[in-house]
N, C-alpha and C positions, 0 to 999 in steps of 0.2 A: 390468610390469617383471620379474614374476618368470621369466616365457618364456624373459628372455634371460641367465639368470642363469649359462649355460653362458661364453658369448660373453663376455660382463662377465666371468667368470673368469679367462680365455684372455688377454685386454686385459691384466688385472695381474699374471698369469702373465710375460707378454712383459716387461714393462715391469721386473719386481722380476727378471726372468733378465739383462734388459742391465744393470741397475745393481749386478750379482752381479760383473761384469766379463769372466763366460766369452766368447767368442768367437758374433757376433750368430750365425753362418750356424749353430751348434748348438741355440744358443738356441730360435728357429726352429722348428727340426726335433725337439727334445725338446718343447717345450711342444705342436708338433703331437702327436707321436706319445701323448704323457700322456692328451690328453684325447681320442683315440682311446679309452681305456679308460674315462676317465671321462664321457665322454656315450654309451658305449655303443656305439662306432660298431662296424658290423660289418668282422673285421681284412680283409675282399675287399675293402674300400674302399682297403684300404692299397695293394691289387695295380694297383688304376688310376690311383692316383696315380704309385707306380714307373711304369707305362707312357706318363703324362703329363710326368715328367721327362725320361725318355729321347727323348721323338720330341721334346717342345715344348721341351727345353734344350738337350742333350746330341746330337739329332742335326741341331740345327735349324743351316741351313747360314747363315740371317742371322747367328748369332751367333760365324760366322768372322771378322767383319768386325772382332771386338772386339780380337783378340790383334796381328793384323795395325795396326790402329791403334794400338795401346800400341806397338807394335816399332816403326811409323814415327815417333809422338812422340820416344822415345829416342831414337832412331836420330837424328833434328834436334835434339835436345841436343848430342848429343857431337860434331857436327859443326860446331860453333861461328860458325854461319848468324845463332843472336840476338845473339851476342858484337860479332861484327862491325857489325850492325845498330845497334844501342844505340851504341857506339861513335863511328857515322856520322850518328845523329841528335844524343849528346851536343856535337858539334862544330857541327851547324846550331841550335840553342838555347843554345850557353853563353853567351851575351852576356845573355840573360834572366833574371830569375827565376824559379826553377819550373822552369827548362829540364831538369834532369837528370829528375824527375817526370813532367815530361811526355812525355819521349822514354820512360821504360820503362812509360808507358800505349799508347803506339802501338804501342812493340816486344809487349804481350803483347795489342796485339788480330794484331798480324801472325802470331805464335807460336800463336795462339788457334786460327787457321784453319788450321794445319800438324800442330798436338801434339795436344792434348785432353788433356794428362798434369798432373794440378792439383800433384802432389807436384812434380813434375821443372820445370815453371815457375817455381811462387813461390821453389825452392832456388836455380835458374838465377839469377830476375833477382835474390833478393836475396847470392848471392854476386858477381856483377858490378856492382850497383848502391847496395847497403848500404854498404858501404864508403867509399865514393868521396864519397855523400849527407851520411854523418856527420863526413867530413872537409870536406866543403863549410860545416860546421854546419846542417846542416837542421834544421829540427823532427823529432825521433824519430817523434813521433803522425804527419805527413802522411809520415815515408820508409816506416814500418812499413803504412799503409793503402791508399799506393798500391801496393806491391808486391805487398800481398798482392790486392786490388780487382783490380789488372790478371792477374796468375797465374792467378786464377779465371775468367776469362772461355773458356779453351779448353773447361770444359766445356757452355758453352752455344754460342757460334761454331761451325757445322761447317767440317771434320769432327768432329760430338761421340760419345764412346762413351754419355754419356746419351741424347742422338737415337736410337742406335740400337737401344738396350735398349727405354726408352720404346715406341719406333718396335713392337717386335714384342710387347710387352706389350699395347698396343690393335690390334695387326693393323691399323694404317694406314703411309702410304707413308712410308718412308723418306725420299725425295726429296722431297717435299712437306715435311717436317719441318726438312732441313736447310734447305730454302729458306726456309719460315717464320721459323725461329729468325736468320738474315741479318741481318736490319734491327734488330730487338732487342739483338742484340750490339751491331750500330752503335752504337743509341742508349746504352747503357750506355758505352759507349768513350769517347762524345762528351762525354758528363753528366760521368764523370771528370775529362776532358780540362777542360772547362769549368768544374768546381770548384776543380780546381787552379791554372787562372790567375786567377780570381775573388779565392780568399784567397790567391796571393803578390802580386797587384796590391796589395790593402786593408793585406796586411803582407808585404816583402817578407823581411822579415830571417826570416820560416821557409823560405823554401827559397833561398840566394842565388846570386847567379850566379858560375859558374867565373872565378877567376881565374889558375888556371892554364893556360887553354887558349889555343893560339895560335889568333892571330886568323887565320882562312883567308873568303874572300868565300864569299858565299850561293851564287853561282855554282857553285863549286867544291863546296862543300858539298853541293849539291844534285846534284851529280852522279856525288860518293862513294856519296850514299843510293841514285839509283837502281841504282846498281854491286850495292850490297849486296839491295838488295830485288827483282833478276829472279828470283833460283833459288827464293824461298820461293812467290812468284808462281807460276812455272811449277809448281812443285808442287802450290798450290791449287787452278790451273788445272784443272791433270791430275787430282787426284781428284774436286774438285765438278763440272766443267765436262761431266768422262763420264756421271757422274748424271745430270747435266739433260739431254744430250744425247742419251740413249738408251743409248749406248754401253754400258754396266756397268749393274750392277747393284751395290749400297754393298758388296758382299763382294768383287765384281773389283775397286772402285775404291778398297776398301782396301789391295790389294793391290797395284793403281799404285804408292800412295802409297807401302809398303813399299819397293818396288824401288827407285821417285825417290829416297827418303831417303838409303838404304844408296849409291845411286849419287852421290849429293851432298856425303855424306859423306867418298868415296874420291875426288874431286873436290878437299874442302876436304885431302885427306891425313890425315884423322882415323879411320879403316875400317880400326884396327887390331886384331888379336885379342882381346888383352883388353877393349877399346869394344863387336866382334862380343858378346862372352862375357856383358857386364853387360846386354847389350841382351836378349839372349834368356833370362836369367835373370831378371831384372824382369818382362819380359814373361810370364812362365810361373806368377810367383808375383800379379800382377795380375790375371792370366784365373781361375787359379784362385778366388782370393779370390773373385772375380765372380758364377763358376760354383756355389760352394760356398753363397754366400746365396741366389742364384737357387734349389736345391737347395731350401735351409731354408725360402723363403719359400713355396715348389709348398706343400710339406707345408703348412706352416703356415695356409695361404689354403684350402688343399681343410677341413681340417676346420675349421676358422673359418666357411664357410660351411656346411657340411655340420650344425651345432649350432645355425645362425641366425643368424649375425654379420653376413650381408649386410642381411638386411630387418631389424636390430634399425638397424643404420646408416643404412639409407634413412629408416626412422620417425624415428630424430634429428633428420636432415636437416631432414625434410620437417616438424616438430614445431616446431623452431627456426626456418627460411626458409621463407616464404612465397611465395618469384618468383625467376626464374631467377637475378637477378644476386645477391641476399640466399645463394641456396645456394653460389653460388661464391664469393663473398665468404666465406663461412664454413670451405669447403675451404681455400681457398688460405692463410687463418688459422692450421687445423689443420696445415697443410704447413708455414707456417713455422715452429710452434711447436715441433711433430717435428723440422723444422732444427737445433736446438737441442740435441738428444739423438742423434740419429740422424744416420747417411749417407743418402746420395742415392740407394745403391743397395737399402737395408731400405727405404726409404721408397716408392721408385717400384714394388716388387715386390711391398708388400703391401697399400697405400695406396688403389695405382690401379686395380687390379682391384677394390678396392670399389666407387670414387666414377665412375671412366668410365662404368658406364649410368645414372647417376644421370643426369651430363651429357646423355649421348645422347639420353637423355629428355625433354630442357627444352630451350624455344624461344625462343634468340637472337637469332631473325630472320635468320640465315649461311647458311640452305637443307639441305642433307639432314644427316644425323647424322656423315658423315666430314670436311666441314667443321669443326662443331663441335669434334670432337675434336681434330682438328690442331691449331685455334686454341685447346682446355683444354691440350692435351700441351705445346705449346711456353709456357704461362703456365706449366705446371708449373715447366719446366726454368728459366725465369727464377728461380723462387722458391726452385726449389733448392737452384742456384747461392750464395743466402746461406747455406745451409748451411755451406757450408765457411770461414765469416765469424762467422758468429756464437758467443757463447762459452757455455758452458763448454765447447764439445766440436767447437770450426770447428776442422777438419783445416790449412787454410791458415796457423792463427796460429800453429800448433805447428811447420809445419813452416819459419815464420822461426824462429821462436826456436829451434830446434835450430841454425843455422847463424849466429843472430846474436850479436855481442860482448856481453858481460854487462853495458855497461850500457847496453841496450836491454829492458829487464823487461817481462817480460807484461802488466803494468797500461799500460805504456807500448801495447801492442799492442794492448788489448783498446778502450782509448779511442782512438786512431788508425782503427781501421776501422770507429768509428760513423756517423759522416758519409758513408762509401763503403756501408754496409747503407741507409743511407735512402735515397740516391742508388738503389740496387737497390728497392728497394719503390717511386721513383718511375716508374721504367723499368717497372714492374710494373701498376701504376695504367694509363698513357701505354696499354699494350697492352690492359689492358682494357676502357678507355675508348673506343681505336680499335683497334678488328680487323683494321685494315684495314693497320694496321703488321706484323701477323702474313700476311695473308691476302695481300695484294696481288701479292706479289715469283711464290708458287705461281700465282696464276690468272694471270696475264700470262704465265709461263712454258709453262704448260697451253694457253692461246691462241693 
């Protein structure tokens, strides 16, 4: 133990800096640079880490894909593509109960695969949908969890900016990644979907059906919806379908997506300057934020291992689990637990350059070591995902309750999105169980 007594420092260093409240991406890169001095490290280490930032962050051309994806997220906000959507589905459901619920699970696995923007979703559907829910009388708990449950699903559904990060943090394929993550979202969408009509069946008076909607036939309805769902379509198309195709590479076919957006936007007549303006200032202050942890985390990870944090971590591992599934099981643990505290982007940056050769290492029976990881990286991103769910510090609950009427209270929030967090840890289990949920959609596609 005493070996590691550097590392174990560095651990509550991190941990007493974020709960200081300064800024993670500093954090990071102060706690690195400190124990630069206090283990001794010689400062020429400090010169290859700069040199490591700069080629592996800063000029790495995968991580163009990131800004250009934030800008087509926005860019399909303000273009009021889900507005309409939700609108076309509230009409083929209101005769149900749970209908309003259920149409804004569909609208954000639809949104899922266009945005990847978790703030800009959960504000979207609970400004369009909050409202409307609470005048319905809904249960506060079921309006508050599925908005927030369905909002978060953009960052697992690709196109995700976590796939991409992920993606070049283990130097496996992008393309394989988003494809993996595919069916996973499905089933999350589905699980929602199907809790939601489960308990307004058994009670309908929590979520009840529109009576103010005029009645229009399913016919009709049904062919509002497809009206409204070609452009988000076509756009999915265009940027997954180029991946899979050959066509691009995820930093061109971010950049499809961009132009689609912005052209669909000036289509819907919404591609006005000041929409231009907020788009590309979001977008600039989101790359950054990105950029600046990425930044803090380089540092942080070179001398973290450089004092022995990686083999003090492997012996944990390997101390505590005994067989491959027992270590993943205990990762995926600690990843949720960090959920709790942490973002998705501290966590995938300093997390996973520990625990990925761990994986690499251990024999699941999936065949060579770039499987594996595909199928750990897209577990990861599932488990993520509750990150921005769970409380004291899920980014998602916060960003209702900034938009939502006061009496909707946090405690109203924080019990409402438990049942949609277990739902997520089922979806979790379901992929680890079968790999072949993760795995299949890439090999067939590869074939």
């Amino acid at each position: 133990m005493i070996e590691y007594i550097l590392p174990l420092s560095m651990v509550l260093a991190l941990i007493l800096g974020i709960f200081s409240g300064y800024p993670v991406a500093l954090v990071l890169a102060g706690v690195g640079i400190l124990f630069t001095f206090i283990g001794d490290v010689p400062l020429v280490f400090l010169n290859t880490i700069s040199s490591k930032i700069f080629t592996g962050t800063l000029t790495n051309w995968l991580m163009m894909a990131v800004p250009l994806f934030v800008f087509m997220g926005l860019m399909l906000e303000k273009s009021n593509i889900a507005r309409n959507l939700l609108l076309s589905l509230e009409r083929l459901f209101a005769q149900r109960p749970g209908g309003l619920a259920l149409s804004v699970t569909i609208v954000g696995v639809v949104m899922a695969a266009s945005t990847g923007i978790i703030g800009a979703s959960v504000v979207m559907l609970g400004l369009m949908a909050l409202p409307v829910m609470l005048k319905q009388n809904y249960s506060m708990r079921l309006a508050a969890g599925t908005i927030c449950s369905a909002g978060t699903l953009g960052i697992l559904i690709p196109p995700s900016i976590m796939l991409v990060l992920v993606g070049d943090i283990l130097q496996i394929s992008i393309g394989d990644l988003f494809m993996g993550a595919v069916v996973p979202g499905l089933i999350l969408g589905t699980l929602y979907a199907i809790y939601i009509l489960v308990v307004t069946h058994l009670d309908p008076s929590l979520a009840p059906p529109s009576a103010a909607q005029e009645k229009v036939s399913t016919l009709e309805a049904l062919a509002v919806l497809i009206k409204h769902l070609i452009a988000p379509i076509i756009l999915i198309l265009g940027v997954l379908g180029s991946i899979v195709a050959g066509i691009a590479t995820p930093t061109e076919a971010a950049a499809i997506g961009a132009l689609g957006a912005t052209l669909l936007a000036a289509v819907m007549r919404q591609l006005t300057f000041r929409n231009l303006i907020d788009c590309v200032q979001e977008t600039a202050l989101t790359t950054a934020m990105i950029l600046m942890v990425a930044i803090g985390a380089t540092v942080f990870s070179a001398i973290f291992k450089r004092v022995g944090g990686d083999y003090m971590i492997e012996d944990a591992v390997m101390a505590i689990a005994s067989g491959p599934y027992q270590t993943l099981f205990l990762i995926m643990a600690l990843i949720f637990v960090l959920g709790f505290f942490l973002e998705w982007i501290e966590i995938s940056y300093v997390v996973l350059p520990l625990f990925a050769p761990i994986i690499a290492g251990l024999d699941f029976g999936l065949g060579h070591s770039g499987i594996t990881l595909t199928w750990f990286a897209v577990l990861v991103a599932v488990n993520l995902q509750t990150s921005f769910l769970t409380p004291p510090f899920g980014y998602a609950l916060f960003y209702l309750r900034g938009i939502a009427p006061p009496e909707l209270g946090i405690r109203d929030i924080y019990a409402g999105i438990v049942p949609f967090v277990l739902i997520q840890l089922v979806g979790l289990g379901l992929c680890i169980l079968f790999p072949s949920l993760v795995l299949w959609l890439p090999d067939a596609l590869a074939n």
